[in-house]
VOGU-3710 file (C-alpha; in Angstrom, 3 decimals, decimal comma):
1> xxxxxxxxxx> -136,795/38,726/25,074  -139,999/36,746/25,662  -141,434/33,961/23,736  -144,480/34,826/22,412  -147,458/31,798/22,056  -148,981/32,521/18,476  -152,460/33,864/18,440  -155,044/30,650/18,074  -151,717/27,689/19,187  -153,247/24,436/20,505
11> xxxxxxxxxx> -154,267/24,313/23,643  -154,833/28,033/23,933  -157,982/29,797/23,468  -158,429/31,994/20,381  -157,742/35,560/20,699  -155,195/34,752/23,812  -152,045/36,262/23,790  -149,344/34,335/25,772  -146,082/35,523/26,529  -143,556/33,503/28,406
21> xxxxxxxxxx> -141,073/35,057/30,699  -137,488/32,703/28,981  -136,040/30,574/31,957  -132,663/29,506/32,582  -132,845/26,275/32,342  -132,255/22,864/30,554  -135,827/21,813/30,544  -138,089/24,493/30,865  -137,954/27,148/28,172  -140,630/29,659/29,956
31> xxxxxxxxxx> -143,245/30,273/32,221  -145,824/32,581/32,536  -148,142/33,935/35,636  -151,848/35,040/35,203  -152,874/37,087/38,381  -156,390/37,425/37,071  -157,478/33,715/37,159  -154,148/32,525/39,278  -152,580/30,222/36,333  -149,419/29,256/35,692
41> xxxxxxxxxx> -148,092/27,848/32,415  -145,017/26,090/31,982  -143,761/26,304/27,998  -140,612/22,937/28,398  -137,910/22,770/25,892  -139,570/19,514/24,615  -142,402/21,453/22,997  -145,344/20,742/25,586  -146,936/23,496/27,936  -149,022/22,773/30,830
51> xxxxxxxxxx> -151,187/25,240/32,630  -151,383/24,865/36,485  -154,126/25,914/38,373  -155,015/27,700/42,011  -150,952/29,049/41,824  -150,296/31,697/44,109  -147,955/34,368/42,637  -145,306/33,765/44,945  -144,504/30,586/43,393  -144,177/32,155/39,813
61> xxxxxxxxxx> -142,136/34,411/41,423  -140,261/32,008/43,266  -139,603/29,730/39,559  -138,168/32,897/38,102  -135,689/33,717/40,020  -134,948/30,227/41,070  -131,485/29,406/40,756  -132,381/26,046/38,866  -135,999/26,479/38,020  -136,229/22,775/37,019
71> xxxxxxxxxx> -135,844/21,900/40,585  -137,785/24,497/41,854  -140,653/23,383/39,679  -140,348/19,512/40,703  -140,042/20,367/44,284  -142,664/22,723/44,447  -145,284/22,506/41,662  -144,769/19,506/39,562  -147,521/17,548/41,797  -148,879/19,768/44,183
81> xxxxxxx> -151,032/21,429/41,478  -154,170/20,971/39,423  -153,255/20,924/35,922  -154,160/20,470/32,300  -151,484/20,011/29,081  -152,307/22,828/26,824  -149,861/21,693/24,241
//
């Protein structure tokens, strides 16, 4: 089932509606892909979510059906991305 980000959470704009496709893994709890303004956000296990920028689909894509998305993410995104820490 997906994790839903509460209407109003830090680091999210009032009125937006978040939900987080749940990831298989032991660090990152969920991700979700905005095609509209090409974001990606990254929900970890920890409790902090960070909000990439300029992501091409194929990389959400690509972190969802990783077979470790952990090291998908620090390979590929972690880095190589504009970002901000929403939460």
């Amino acid at each position: 089932m997906p994790l839903k980000r509460p209407l109003g959470s830090p680091g999210f704009h009032a009125g937006e509606h978040v939900t987080f496709n749940p990831l298989k893994s032991s660090n990152i709890e969920g991700a979700h892909y905005d095609p509209a303004t090409r974001t990606l956000t990254v929900k970890f296990k920890s409790g902090s979510a960070y909000r990439y920028h300029d992501c091409a689909q194929h990389h959400y894509d690509d972190l969802c059906k990783a077979e470790s998305p952990g090291k998908y993410f620090s390979r590929t995104i972690r880095g190589n991305l504009k970002w901000a820490r929403v939460k």
